[in-house]
N, C-alpha and C positions, 0 to 999 in steps of 0.2 A: 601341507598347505593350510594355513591357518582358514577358520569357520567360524562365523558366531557364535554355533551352538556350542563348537570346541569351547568358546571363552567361556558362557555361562559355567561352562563342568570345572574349569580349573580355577574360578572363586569359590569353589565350595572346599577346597583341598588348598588354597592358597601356593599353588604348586607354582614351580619353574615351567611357566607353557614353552618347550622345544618345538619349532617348527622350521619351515623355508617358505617364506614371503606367504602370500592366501591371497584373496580376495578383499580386492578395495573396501568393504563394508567390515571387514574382521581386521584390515590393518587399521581404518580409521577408529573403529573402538579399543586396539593396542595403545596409542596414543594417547588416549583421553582416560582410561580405567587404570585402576592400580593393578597391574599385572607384572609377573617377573617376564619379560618377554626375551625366552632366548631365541632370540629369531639370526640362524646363520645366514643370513644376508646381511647382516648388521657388522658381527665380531668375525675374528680371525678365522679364515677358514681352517688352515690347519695345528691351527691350539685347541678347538673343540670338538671339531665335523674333521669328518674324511669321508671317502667315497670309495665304494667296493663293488666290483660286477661290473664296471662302467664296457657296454657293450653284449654284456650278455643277458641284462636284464633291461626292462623298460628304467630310463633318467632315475624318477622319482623313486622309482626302490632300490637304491645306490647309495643313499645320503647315511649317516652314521655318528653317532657319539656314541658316549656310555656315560655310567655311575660317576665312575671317577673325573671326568671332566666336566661333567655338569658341576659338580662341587667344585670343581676349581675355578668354573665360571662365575659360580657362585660367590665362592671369595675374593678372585678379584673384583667384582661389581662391588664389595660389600650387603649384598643380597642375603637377607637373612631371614632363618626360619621362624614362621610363625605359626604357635599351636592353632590348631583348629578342633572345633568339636568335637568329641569323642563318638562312634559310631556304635550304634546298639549291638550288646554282645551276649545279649539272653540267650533264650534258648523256645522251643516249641514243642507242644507235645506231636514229633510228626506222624505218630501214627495213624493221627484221623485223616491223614491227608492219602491219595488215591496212588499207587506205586504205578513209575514211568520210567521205561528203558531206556526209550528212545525220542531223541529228539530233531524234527526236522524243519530248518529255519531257511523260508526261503525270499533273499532279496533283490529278487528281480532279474536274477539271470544264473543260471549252472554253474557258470564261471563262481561265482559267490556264496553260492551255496551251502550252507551250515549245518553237520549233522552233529550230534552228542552222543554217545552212547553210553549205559551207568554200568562201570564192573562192580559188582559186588564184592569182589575178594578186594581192591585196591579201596572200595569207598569212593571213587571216579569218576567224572567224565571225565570219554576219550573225544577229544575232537576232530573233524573230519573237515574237509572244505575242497569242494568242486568233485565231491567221492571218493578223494584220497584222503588217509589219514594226514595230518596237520604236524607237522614237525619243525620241532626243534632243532635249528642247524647249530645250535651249539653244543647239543650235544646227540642229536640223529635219536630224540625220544620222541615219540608221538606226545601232544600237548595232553597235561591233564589239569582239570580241576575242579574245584570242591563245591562251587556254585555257579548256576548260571541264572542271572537274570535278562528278563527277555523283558524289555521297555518298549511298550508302545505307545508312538506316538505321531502327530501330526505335522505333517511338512505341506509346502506349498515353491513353487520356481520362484526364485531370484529374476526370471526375464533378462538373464545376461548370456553373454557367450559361451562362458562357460558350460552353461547349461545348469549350474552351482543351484543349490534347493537350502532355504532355513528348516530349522525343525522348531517348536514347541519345546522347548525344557522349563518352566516356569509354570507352575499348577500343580498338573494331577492327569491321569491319564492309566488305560489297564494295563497288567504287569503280570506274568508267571515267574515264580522264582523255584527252580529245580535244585534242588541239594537233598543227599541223601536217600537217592534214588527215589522221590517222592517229588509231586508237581502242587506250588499252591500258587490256585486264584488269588487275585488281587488287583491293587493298584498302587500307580510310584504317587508319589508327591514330592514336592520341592516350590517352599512359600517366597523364595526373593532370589537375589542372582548371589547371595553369601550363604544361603540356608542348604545345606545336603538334599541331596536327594534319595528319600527314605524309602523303603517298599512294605505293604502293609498287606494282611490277608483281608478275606470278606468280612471280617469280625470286627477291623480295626485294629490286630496287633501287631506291631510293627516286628518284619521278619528280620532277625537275625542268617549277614552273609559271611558266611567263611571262607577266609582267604585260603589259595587264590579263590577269589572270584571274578566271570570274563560278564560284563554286562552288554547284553546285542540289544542294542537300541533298534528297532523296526518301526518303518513307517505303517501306519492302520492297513494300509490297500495291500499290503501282503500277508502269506499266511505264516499261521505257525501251528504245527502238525505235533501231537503226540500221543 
């Protein structure tokens, strides 16, 4: 379901935002903003979207496309790519930074629950969620990757039914970035709703994230353990 905050992140990657319908405040800024909006309540359902589980799983994690059909939605809209910024790909010296195993990210319920853990033979995080390790159903591997940033930041209620909350993505806000089995203090920034969103240590140097990298946006009122 489409979110505002969703919107702010996919101007900064000029991406094709995929969703199913959202919230009246995230449709009505679809509308008005230059966004590629593949919203499957729009186009064809079964030229993009399919659905799979239907009955074994809750509705909303059912819905499905891939790769290749985004492109082809792509081509037929005439939706075309647009470079974006090049994203910092230096490097750090990480050794002055303090070595971390273990990561544990909690958002507000078990159910959601986030753990990391670093192999040193793979160079990895493994990821965990609700205590179970986190899997790949395509191919039954536990998730790994190479960096995790942890974003925090400030949310407040929408006061609707949903119970729906905005976040803060515009400024600056604290940030832990874990890669290489090492944790650095910090903070994100991000100057306009076009401008990336950058992560930087206490010094002011901007961190280098190697792909994959899984970014858990956290609200301030929770914690993060490591």
């Amino acid at each position: 379901s489409a979110r505002t905050y969703f919107l702010d992140w996919i101007h900064e990657y000029n991406g094709v935002y995929t969703h199913v319908g959202g919230n009246n405040d995230a449709l009505v800024r679809l509308r008005k903003e230059k966004i590629f909006n593949a919203d499957q309540f729009i186009f064809e359902k079964d030229k993009y979207f399919w659905r799979e589980g239907v009955g074994k799983t809750a509705l909303e994690h059912t819905m499905f496309t891939s790769g290749e059909k985004l492109m082809q939605l792509m081509n037929d809209q005439k939706w075309y790519k647009i470079p974006i910024e090049k994203r910092y790909v230096g490097d750090l010296d990480w050794g002055e930074y303090p070595k971390v195993s273990t990561i544990k990210i909690n958002f507000g319920s078990q159910t959601y629950s986030v753990d990391y853990e670093y192999d040193p033979v793979l160079g990895k995080y493994l990821r965990s969620q609700n205590r179970a390790p986190h899997i790949d159903h395509n191919n039954d591997k536990q998730i790994t990757v190479n960096t995790i940033a942890v974003q925090r930041v400030k949310t407040w209620s929408n006061n609707d039914a949903e119970g729906s909350i905005s976040m803060k993505t515009i400024g600056t806000g604290e940030a832990v970035v874990f890669t290489q089995g090492r944790a650095v203090k910090g903070y994100w920034k991000k100057d306009s709703l076009e401008s990336p969103t950058r992560f930087y240590d206490e010094k002011n140097v901007e961190i280098p994230l190697k792909n994959p990298t899984w970014i858990e946006v956290l609200p301030v009122e929770n914690t993060l353990t490591y």
